[in-house]
C-alpha positions in Angstrom: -111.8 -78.4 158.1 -108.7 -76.7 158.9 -107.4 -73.4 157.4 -103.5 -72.7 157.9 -103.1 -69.1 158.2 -99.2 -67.5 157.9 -99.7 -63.8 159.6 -95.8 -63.1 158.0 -96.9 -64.4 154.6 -100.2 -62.0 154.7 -97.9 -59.2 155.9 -95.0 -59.8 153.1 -98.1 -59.7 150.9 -99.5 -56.3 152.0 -95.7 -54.8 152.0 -95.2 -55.9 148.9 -98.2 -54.7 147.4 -97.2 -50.8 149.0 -93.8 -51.0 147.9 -94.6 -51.7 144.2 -97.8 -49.3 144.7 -95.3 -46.9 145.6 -92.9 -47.4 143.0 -95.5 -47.5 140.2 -96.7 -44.0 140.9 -93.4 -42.5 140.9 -92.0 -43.6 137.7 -92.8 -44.5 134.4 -90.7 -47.6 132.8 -89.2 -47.3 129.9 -86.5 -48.6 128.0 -83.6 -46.3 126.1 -81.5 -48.2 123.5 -79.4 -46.1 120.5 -79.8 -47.4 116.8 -77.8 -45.8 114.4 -77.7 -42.3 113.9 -80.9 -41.9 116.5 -82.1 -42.8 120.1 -85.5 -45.0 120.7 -87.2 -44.2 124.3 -89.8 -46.7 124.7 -92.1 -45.7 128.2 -95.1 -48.4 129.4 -98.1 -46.1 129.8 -101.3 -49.0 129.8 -104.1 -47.0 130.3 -103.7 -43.3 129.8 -105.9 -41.6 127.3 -103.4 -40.9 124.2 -105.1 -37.1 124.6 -103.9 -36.3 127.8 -99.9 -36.9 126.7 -97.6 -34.2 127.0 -94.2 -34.7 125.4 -91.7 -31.5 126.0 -88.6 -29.8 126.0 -87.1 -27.2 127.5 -83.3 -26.4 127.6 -82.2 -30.0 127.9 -85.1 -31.6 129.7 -87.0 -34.0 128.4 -90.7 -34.0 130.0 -93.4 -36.8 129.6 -96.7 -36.6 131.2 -99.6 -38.5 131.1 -102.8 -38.8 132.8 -104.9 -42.4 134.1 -108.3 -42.0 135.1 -110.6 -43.8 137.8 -112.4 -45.9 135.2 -115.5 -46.8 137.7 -118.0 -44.2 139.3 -117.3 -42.6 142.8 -120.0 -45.0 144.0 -118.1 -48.1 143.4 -117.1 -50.1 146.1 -113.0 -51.5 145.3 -112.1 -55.0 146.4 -108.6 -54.8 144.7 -107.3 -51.4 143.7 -103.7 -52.2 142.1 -103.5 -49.6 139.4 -102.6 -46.1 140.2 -104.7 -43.3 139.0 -103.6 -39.5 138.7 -100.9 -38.0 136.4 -97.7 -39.1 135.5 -94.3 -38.0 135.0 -90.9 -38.4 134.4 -87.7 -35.5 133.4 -84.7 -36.7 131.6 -81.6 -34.9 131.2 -80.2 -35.1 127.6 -77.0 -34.8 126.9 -75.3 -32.0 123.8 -75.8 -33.5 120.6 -79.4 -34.6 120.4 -81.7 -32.6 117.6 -84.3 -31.9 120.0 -86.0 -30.3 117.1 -86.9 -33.2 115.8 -88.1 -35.6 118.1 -90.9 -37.8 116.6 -93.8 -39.7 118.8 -96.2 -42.9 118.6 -98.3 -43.9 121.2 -99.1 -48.1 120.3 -100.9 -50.7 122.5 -99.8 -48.4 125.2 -96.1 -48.1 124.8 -95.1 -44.2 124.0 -92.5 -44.8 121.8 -90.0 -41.2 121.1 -87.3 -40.9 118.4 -84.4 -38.9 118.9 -82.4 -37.9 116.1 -78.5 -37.3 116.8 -77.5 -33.6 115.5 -75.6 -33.0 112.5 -72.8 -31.2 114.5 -72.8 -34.7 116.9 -72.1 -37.3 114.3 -68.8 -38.8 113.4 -67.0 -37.9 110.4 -64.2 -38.4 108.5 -62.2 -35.0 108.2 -59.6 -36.1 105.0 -55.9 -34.8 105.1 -54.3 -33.3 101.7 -50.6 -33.8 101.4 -48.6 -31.2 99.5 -45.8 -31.9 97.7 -43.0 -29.4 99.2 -41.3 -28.2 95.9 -42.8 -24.7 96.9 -39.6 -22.9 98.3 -40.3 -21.3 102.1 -41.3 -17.4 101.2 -41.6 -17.3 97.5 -44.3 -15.4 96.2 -44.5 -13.6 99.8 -43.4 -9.8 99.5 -41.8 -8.7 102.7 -40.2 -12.2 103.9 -37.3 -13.5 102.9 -36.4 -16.6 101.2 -34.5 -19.0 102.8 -32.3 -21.0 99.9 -30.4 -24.4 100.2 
């Protein structure tokens, strides 16, 4: 029986496997939409022990960290060995106009999920404009200023 064997398919293979090796451990995904008056931040963290999350902020940094651990003994002998182990994290800068005070969090089915409410001072409002009627002569009622008459 013959085997066909493709030395360039077997080294895309391996390459690709490093490259998205690589890429796993240095980021976290996640997906950042705004809804009304708040932002959602969704971040994919299968696998992590919900204790060993870490959600902070410091001036306007936004810091998630998380932790995977080896799930087999050191004795174990890996055929495949795909998921990346170790601790995780990502910064975000926020921008002015976020209540960082009140950022609520949900870990689900291994999605971290992070509201962030937009601040008081940040939303849009309507500022109304009064109109005066101008029967009011210029300086009347002043003391020192003269009137100016018609």
């Amino acid at each position: 029986m013959a085997t066909y064997w493709d030395p360039f398919q077997e080294m895309d293979r391996l390459f690709g496997s490093f490259a998205s090796n690589a890429r796993q451990s240095g980021t976290l995904p996640m997906d950042l939409f705004r809804t009304g008056d708040h932002y959602v931040l969704s971040m994919d963290l299968p696998g992590v022990d919900p204790g060993t999350i870490d959600v902070s902020v410091e001036d306007r940094t936004l810091t998630v960290r998380a932790e995977r651990t080896q799930r087999s003994g050191d004795d174990a002998q890996w055929l495949v060995r795909e998921r990346p182990t170790g601790t995780f994290a990502r910064q975000l800068t926020v921008g002015r106009g976020l209540a960082l005070d009140r950022i609520s969090a949900s870990y689900t089915d291994g999605v971290l999920s992070l509201t962030i409410p937009v601040s008081e001072e940040a939303k849009p409002r309507r500022i109304d404009v009064t109109h005066t009627s101008g029967t009011t002569p210029i300086g009347q009622g002043s003391e020192g200023r003269q009137s100016i008459e018609s």
